[in-house]
CHARMM-style PDB file with segment names, atoms N, HN, CA, C and O in Angstrom:
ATOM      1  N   UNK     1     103.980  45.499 -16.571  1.00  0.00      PROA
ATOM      2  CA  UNK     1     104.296  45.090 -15.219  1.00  0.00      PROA
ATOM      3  C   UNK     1     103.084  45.319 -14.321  1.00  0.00      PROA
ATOM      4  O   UNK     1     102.394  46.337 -14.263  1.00  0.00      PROA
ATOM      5  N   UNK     2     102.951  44.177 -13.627  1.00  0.00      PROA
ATOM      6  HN  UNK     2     103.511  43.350 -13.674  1.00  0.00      PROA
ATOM      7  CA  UNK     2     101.785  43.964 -13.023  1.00  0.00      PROA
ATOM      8  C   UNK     2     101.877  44.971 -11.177  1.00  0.00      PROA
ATOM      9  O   UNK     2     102.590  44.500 -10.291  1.00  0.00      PROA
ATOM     10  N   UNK     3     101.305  45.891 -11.008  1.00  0.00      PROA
ATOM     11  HN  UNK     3     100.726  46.274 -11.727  1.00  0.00      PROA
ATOM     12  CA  UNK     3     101.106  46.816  -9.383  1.00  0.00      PROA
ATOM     13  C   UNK     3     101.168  45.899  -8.692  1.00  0.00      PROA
ATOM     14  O   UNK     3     100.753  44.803  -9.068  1.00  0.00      PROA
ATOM     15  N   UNK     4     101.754  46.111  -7.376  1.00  0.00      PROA
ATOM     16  HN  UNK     4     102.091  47.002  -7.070  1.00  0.00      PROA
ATOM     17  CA  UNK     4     101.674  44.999  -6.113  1.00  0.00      PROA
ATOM     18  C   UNK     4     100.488  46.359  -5.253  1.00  0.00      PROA
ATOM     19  O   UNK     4     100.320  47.578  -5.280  1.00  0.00      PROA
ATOM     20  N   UNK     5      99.862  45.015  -4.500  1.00  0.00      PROA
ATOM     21  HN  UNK     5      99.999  44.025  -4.477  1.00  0.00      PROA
ATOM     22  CA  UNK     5      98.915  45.809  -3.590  1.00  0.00      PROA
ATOM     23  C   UNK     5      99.070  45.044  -2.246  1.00  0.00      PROA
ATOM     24  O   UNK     5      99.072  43.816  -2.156  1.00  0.00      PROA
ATOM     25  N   UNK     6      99.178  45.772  -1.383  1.00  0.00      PROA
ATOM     26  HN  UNK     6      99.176  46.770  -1.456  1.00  0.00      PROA
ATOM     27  CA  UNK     6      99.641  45.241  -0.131  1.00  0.00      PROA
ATOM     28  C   UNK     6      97.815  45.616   0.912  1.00  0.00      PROA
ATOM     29  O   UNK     6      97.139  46.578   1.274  1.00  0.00      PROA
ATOM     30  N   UNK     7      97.799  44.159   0.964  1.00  0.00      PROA
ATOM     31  HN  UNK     7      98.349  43.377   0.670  1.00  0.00      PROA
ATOM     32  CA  UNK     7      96.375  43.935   2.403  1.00  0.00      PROA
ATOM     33  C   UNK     7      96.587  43.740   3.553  1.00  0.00      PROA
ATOM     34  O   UNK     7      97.004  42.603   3.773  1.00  0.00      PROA
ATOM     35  N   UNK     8      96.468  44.433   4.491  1.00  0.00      PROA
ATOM     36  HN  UNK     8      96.129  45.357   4.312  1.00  0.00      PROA
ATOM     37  CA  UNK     8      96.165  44.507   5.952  1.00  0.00      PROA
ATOM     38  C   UNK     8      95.383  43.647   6.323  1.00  0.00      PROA
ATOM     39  O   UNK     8      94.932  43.384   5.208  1.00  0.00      PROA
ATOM     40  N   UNK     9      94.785  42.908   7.068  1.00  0.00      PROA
ATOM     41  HN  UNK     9      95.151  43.121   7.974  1.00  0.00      PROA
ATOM     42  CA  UNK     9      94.135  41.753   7.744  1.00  0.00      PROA
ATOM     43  C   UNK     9      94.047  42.506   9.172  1.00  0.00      PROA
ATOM     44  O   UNK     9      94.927  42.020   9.882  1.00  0.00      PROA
ATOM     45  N   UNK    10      93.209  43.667   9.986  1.00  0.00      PROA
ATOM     46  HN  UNK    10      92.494  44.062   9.410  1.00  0.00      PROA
ATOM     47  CA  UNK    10      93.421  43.880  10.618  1.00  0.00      PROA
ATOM     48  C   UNK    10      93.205  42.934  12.277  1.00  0.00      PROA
ATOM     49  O   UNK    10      93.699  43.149  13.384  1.00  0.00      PROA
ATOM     50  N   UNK    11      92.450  42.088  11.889  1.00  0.00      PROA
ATOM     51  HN  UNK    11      92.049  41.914  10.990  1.00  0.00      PROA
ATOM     52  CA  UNK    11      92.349  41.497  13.093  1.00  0.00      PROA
ATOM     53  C   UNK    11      92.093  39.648  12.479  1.00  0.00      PROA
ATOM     54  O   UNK    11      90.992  39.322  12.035  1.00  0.00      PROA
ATOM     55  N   UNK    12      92.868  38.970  12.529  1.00  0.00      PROA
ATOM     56  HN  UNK    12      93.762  39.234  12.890  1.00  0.00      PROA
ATOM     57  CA  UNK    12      93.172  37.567  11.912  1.00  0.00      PROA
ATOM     58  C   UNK    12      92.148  36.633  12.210  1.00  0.00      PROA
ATOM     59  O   UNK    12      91.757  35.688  11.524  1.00  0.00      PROA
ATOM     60  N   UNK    13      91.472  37.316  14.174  1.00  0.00      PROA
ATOM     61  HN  UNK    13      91.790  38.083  14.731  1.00  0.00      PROA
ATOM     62  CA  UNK    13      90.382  36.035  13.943  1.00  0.00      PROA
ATOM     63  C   UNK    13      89.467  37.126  14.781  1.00  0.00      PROA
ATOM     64  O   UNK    13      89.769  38.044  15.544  1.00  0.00      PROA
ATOM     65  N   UNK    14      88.363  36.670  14.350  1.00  0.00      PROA
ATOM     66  HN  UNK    14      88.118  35.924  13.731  1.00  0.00      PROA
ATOM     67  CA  UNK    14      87.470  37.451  14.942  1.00  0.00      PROA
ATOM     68  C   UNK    14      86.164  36.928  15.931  1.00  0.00      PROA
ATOM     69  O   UNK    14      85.230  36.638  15.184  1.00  0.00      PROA
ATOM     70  N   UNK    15      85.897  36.772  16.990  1.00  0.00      PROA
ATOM     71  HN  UNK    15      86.655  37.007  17.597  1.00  0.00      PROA
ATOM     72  CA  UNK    15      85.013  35.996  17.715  1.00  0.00      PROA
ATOM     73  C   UNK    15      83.212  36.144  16.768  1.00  0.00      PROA
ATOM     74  O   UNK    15      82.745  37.196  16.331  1.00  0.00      PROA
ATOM     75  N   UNK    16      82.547  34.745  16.694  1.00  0.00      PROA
ATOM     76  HN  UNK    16      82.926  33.890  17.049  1.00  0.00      PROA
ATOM     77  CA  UNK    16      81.672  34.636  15.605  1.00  0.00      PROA
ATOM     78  C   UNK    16      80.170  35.661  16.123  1.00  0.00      PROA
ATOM     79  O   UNK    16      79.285  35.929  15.311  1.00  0.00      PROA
ATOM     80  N   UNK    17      80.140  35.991  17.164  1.00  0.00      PROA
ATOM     81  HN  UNK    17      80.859  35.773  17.824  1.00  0.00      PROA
ATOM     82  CA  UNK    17      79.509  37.167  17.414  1.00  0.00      PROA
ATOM     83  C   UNK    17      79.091  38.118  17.013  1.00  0.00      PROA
ATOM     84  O   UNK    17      77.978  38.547  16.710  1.00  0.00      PROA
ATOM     85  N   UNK    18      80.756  38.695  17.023  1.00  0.00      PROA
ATOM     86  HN  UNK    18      81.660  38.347  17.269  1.00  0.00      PROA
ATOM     87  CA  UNK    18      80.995  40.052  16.264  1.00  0.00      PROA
ATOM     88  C   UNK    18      81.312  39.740  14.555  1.00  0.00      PROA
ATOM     89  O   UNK    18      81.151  40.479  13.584  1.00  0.00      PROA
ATOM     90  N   UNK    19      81.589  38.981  14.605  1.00  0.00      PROA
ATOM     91  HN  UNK    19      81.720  38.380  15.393  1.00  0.00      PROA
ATOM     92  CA  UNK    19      81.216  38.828  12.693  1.00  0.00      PROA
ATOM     93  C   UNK    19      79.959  38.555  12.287  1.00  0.00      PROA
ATOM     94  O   UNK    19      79.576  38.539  11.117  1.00  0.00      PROA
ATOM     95  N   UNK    20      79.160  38.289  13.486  1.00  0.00      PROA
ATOM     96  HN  UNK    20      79.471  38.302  14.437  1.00  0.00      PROA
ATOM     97  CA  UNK    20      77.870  38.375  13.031  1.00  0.00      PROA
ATOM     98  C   UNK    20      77.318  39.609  12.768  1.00  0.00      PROA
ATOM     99  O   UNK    20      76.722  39.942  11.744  1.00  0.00      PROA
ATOM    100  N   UNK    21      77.638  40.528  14.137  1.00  0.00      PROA
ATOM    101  HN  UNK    21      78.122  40.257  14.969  1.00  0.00      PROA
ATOM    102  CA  UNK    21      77.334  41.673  14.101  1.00  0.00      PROA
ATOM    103  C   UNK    21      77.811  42.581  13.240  1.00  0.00      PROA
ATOM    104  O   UNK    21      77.192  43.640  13.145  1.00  0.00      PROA
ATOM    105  N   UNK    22      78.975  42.373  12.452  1.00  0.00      PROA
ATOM    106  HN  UNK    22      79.478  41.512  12.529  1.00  0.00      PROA
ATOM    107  CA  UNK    22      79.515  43.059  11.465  1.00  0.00      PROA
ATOM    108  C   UNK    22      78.954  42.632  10.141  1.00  0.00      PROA
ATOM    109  O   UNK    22      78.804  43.527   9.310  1.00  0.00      PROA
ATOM    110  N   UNK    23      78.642  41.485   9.832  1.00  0.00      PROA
ATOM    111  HN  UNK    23      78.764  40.758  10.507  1.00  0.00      PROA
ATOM    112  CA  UNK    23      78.105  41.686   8.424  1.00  0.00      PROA
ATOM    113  C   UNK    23      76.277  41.686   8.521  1.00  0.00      PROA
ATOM    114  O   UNK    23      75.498  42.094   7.659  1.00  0.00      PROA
ATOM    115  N   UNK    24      75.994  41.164   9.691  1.00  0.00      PROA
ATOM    116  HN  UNK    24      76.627  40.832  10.391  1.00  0.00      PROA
ATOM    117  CA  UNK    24      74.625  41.540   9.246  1.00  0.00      PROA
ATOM    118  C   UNK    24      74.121  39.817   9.415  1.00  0.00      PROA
ATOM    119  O   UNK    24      72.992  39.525   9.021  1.00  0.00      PROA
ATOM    120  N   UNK    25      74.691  39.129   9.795  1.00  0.00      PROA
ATOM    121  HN  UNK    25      75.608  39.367  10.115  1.00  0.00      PROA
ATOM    122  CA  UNK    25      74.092  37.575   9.418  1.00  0.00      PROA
ATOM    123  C   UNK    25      73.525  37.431  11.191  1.00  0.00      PROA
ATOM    124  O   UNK    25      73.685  38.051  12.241  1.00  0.00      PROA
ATOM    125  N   UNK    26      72.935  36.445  10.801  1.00  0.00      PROA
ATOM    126  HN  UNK    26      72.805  35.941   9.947  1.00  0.00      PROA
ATOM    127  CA  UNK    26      72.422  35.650  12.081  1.00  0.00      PROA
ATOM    128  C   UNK    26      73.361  34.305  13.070  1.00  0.00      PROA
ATOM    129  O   UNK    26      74.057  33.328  12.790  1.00  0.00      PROA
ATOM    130  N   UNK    27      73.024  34.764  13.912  1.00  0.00      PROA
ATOM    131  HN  UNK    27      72.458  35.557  14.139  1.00  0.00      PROA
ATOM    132  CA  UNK    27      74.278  33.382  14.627  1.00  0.00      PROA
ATOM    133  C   UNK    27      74.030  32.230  14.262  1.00  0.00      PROA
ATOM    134  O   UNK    27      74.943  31.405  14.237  1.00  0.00      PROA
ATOM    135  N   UNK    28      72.656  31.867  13.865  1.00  0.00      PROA
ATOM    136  HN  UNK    28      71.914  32.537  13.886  1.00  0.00      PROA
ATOM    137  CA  UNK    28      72.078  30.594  13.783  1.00  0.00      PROA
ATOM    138  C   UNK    28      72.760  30.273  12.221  1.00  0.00      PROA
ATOM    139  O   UNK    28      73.499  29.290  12.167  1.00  0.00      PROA
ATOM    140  N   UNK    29      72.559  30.997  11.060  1.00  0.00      PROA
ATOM    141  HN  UNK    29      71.959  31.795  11.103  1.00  0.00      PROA
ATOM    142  CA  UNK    29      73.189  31.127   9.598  1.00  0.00      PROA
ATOM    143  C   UNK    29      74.627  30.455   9.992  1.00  0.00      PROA
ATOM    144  O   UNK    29      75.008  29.299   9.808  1.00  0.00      PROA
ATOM    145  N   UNK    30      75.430  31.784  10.714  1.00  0.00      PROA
ATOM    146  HN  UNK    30      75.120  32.723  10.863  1.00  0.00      PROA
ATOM    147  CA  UNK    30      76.614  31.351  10.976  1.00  0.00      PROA
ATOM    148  C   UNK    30      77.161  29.868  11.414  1.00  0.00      PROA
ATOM    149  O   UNK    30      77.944  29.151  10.791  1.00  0.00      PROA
ATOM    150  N   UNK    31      76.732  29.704  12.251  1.00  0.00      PROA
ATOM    151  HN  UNK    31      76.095  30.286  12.757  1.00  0.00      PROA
ATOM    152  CA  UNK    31      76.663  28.439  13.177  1.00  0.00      PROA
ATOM    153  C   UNK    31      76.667  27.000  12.228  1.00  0.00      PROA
ATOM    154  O   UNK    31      77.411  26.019  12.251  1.00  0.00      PROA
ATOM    155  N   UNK    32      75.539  27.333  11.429  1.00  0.00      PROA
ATOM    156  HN  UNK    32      74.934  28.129  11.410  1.00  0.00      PROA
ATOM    157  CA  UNK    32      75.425  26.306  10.286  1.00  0.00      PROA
ATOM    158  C   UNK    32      76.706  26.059   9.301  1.00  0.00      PROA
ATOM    159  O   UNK    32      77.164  25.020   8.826  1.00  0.00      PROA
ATOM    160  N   UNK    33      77.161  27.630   9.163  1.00  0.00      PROA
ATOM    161  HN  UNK    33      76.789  28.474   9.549  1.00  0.00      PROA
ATOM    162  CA  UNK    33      78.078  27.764   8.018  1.00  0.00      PROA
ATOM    163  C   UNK    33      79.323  27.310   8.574  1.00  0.00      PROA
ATOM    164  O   UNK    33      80.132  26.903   7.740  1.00  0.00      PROA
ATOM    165  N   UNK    34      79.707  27.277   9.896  1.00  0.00      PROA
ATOM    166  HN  UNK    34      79.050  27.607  10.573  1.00  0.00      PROA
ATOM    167  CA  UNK    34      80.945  27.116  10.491  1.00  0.00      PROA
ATOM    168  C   UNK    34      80.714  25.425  10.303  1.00  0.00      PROA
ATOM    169  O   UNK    34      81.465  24.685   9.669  1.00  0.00      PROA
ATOM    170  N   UNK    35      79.354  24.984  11.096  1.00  0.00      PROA
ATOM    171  HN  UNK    35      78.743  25.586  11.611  1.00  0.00      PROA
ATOM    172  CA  UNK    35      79.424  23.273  10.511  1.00  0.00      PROA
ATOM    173  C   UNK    35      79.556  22.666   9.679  1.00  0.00      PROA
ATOM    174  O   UNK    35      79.795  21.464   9.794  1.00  0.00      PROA
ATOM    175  N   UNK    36      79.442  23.303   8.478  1.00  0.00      PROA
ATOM    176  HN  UNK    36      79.247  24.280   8.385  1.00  0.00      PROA
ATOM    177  CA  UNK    36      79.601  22.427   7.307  1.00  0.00      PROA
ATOM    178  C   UNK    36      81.040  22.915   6.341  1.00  0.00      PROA
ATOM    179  O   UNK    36      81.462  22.380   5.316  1.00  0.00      PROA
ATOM    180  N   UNK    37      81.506  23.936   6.972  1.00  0.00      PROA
ATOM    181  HN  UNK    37      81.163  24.371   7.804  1.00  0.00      PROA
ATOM    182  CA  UNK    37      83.063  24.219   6.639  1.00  0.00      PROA
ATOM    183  C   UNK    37      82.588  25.374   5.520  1.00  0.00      PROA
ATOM    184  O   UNK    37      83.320  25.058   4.583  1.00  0.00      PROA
ATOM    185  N   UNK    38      81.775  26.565   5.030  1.00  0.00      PROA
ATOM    186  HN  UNK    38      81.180  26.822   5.791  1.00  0.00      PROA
ATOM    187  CA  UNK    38      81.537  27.319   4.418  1.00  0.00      PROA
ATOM    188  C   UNK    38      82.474  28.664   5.083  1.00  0.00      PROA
ATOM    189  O   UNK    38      82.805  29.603   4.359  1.00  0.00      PROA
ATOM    190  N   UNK    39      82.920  28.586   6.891  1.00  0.00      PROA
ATOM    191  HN  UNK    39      82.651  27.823   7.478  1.00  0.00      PROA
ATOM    192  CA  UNK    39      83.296  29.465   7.412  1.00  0.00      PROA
ATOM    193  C   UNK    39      84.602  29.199   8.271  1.00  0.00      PROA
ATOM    194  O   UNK    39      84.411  28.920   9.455  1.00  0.00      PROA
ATOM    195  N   UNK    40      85.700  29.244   7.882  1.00  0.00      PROA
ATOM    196  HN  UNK    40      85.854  29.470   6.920  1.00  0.00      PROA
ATOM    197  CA  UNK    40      86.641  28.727   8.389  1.00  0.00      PROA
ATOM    198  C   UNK    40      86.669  29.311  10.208  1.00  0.00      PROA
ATOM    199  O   UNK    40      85.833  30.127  10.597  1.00  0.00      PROA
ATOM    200  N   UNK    41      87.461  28.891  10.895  1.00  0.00      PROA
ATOM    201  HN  UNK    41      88.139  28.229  10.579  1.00  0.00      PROA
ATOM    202  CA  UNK    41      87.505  29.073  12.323  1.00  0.00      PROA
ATOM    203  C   UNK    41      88.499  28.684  12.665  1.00  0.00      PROA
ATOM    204  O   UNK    41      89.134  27.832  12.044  1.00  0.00      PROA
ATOM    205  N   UNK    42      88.969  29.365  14.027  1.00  0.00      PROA
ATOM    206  HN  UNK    42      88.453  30.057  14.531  1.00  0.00      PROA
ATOM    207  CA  UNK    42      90.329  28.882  14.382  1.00  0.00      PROA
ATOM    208  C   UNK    42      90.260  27.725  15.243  1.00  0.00      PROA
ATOM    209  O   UNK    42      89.177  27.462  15.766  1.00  0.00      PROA
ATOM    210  N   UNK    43      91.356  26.935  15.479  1.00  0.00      PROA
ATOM    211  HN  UNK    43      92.236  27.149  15.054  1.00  0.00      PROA
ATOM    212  CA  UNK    43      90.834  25.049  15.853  1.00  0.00      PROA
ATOM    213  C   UNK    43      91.085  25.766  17.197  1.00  0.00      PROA
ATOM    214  O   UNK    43      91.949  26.581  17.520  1.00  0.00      PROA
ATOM    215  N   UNK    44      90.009  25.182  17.919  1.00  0.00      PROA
ATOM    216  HN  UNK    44      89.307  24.519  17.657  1.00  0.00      PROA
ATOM    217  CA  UNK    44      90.093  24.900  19.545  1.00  0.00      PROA
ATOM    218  C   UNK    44      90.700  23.665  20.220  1.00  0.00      PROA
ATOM    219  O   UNK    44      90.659  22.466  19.946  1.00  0.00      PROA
ATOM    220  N   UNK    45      91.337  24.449  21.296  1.00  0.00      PROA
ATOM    221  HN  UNK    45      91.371  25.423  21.519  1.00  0.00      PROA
ATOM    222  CA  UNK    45      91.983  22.897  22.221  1.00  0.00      PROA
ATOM    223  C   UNK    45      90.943  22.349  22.400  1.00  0.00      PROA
ATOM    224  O   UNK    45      90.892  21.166  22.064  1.00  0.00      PROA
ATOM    225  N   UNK    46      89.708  22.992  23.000  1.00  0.00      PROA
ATOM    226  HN  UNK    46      89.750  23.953  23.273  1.00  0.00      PROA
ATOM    227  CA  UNK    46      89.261  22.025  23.894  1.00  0.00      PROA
ATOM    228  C   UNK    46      87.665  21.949  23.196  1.00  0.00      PROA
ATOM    229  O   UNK    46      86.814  22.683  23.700  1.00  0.00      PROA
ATOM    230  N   UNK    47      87.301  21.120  22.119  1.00  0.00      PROA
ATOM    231  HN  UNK    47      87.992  20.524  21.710  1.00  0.00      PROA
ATOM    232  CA  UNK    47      85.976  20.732  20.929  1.00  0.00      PROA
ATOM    233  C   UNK    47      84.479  21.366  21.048  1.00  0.00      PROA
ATOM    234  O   UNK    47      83.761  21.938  20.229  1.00  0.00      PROA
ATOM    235  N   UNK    48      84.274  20.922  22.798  1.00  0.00      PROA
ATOM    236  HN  UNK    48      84.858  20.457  23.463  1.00  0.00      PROA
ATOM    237  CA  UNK    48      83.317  21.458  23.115  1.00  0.00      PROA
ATOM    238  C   UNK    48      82.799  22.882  23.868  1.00  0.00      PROA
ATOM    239  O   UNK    48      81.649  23.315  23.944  1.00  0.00      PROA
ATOM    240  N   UNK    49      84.178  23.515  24.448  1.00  0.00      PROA
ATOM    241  HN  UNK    49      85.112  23.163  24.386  1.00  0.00      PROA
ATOM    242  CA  UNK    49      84.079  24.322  24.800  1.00  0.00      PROA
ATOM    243  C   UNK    49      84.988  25.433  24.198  1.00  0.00      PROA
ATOM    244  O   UNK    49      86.094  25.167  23.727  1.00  0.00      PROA
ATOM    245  N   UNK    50      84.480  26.665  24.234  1.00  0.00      PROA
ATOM    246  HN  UNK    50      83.581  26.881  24.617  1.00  0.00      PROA
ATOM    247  CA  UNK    50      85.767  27.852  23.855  1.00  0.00      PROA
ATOM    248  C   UNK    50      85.028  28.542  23.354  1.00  0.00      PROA
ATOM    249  O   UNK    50      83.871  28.250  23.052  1.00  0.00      PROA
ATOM    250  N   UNK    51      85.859  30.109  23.092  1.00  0.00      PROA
ATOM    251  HN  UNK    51      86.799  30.346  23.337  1.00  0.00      PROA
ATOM    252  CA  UNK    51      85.361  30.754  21.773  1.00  0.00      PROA
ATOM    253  C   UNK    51      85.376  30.710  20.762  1.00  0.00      PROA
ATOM    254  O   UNK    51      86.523  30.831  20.332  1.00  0.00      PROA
ATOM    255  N   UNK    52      84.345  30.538  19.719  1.00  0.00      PROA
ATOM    256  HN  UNK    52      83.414  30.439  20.068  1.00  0.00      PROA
ATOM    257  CA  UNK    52      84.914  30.273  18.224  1.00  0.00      PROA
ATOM    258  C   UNK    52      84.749  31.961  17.954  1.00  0.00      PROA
ATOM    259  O   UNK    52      84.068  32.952  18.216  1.00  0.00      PROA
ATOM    260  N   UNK    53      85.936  31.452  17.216  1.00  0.00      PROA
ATOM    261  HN  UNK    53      86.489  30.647  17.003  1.00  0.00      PROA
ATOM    262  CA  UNK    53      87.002  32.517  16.168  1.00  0.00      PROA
ATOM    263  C   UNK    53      86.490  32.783  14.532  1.00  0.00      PROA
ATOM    264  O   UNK    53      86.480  31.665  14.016  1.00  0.00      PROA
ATOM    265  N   UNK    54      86.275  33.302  14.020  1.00  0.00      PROA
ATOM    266  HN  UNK    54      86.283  34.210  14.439  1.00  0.00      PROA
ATOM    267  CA  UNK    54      86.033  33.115  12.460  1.00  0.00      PROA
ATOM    268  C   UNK    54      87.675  33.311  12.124  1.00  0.00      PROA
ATOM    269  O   UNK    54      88.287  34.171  12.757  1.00  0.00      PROA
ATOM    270  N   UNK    55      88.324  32.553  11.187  1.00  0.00      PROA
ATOM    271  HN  UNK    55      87.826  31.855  10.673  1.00  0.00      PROA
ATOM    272  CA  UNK    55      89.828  33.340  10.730  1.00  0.00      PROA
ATOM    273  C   UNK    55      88.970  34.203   9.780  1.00  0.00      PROA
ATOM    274  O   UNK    55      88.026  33.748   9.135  1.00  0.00      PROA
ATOM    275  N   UNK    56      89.440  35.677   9.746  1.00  0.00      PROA
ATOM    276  HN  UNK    56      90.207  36.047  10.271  1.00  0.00      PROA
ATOM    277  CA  UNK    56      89.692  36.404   8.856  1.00  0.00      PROA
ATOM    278  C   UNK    56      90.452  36.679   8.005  1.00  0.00      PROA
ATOM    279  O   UNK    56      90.230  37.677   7.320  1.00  0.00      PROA
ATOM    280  N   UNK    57      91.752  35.767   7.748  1.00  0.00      PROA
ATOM    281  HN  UNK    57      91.932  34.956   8.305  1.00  0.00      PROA
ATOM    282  CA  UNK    57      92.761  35.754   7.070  1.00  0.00      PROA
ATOM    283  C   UNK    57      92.254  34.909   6.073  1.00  0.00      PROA
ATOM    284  O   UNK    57      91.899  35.403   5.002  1.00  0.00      PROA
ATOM    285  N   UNK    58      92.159  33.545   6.302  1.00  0.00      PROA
ATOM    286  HN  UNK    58      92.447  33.144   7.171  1.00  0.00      PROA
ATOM    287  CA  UNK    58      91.650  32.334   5.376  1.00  0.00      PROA
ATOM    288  C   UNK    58      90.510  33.316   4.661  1.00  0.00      PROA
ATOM    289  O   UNK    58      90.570  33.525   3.450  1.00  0.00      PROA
ATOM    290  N   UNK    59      89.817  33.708   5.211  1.00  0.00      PROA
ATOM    291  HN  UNK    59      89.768  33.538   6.196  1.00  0.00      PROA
ATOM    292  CA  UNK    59      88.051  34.166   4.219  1.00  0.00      PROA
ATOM    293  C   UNK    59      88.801  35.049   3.551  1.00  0.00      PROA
ATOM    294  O   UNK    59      88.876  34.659   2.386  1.00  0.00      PROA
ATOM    295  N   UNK    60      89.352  35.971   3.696  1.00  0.00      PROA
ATOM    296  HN  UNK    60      89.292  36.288   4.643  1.00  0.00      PROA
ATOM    297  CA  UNK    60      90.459  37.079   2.918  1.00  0.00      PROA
ATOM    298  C   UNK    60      91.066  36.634   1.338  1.00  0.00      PROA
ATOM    299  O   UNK    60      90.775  37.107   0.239  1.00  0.00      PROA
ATOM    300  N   UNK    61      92.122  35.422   1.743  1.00  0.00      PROA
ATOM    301  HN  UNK    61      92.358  35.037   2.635  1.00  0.00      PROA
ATOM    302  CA  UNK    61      92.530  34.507   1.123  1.00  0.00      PROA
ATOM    303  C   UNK    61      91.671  34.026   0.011  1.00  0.00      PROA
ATOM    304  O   UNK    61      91.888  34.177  -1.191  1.00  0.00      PROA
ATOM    305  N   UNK    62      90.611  33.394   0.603  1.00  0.00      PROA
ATOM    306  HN  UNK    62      90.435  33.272   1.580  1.00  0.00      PROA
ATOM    307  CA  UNK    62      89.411  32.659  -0.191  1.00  0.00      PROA
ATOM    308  C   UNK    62      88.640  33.930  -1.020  1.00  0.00      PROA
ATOM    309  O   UNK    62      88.184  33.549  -2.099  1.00  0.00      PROA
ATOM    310  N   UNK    63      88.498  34.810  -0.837  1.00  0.00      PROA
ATOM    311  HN  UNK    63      88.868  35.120   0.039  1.00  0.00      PROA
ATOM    312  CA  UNK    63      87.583  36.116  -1.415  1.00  0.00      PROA
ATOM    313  C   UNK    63      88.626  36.779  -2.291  1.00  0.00      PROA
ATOM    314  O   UNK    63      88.207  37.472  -3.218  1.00  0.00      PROA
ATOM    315  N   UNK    64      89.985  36.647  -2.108  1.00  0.00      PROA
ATOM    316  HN  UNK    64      90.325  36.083  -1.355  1.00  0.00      PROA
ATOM    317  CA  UNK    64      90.885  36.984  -3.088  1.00  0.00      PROA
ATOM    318  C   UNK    64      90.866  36.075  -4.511  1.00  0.00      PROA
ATOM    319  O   UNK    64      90.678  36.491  -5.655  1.00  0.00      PROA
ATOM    320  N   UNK    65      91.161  34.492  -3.992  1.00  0.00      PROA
ATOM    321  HN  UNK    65      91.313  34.154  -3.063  1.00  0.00      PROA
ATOM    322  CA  UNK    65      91.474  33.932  -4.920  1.00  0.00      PROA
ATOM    323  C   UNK    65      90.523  33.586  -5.761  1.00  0.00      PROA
ATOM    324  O   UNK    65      90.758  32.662  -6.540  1.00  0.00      PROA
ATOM    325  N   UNK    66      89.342  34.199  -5.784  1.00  0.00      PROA
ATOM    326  HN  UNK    66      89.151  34.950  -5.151  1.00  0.00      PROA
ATOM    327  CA  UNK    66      88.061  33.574  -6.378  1.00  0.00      PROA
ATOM    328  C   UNK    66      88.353  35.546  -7.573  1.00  0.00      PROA
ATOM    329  O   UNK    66      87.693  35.866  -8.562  1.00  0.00      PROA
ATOM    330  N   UNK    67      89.068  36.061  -7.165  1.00  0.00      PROA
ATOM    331  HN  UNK    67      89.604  35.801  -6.362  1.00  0.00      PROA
ATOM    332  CA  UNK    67      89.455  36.958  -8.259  1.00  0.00      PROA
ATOM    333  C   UNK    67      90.293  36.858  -9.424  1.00  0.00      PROA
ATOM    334  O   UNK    67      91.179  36.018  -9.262  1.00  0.00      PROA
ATOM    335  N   UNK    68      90.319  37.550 -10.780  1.00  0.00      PROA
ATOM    336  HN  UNK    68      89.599  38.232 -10.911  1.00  0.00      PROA
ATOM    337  CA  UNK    68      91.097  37.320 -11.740  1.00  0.00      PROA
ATOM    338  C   UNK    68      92.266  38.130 -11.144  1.00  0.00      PROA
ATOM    339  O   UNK    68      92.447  39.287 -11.524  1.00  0.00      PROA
ATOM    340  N   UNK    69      93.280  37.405  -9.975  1.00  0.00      PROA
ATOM    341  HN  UNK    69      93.134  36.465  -9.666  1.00  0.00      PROA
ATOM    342  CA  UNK    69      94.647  37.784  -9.725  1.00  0.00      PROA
ATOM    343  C   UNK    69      95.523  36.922  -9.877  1.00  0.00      PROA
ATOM    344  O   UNK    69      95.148  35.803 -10.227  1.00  0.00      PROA
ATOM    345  N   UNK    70      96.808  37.146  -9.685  1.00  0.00      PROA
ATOM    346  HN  UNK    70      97.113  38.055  -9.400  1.00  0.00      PROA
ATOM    347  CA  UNK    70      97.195  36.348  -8.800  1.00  0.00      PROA
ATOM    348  C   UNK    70      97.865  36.833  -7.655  1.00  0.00      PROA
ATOM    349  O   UNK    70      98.118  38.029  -7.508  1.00  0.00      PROA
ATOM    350  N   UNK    71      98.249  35.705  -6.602  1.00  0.00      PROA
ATOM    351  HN  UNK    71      98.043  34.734  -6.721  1.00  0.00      PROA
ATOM    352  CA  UNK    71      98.346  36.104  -5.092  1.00  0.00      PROA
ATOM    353  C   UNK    71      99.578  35.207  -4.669  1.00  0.00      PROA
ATOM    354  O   UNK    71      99.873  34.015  -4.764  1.00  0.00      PROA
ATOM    355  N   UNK    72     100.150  36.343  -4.161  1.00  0.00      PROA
ATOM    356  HN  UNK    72      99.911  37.311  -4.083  1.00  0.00      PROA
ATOM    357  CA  UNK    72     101.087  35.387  -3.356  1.00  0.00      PROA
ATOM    358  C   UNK    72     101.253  35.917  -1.685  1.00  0.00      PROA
ATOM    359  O   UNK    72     101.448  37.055  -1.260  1.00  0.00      PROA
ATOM    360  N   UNK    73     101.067  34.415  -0.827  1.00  0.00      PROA
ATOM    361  HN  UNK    73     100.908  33.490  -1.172  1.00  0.00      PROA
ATOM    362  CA  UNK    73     100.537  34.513   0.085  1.00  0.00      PROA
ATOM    363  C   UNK    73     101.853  34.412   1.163  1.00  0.00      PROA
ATOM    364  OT1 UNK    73     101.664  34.485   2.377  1.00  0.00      PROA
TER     365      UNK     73
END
């Protein structure tokens, strides 16, 4: 019988700033990575303006399932 492990997601989206500042990347890296869909984000009302969000849930998700688990979400 396979352990259940229970993940916290403590904060779901995180402004791309501070995920910069947390892993160490550059805004400009980021920026790129959010354009070409490498970095998921939460959708804005309004295209050109707002804060972008990184989801931290989706990258969670994605960094899980690239493991020998399985997941139920």
């Amino acid at each position: 019988m396979r352990p259940n492990i229970t993940i916290t997601i403590p904060i779901p989206y995180m402004p791309l700033e501070e995920y910069c500042r947390v892993t160490g990347m550059s805004i400009g890296t980021a920026r790129d990575m959010v354009r070409d869909g490498r970095l998921p984000i939460k959708p804005k009302a309004d295209k050109a303006r707002g804060l972008v969000e990184v989801n931290m849930a989706a990258l969670t998700v994605r960094a899980l399932s690239e493991c020998n688990i399985a997941l139920n979400a």
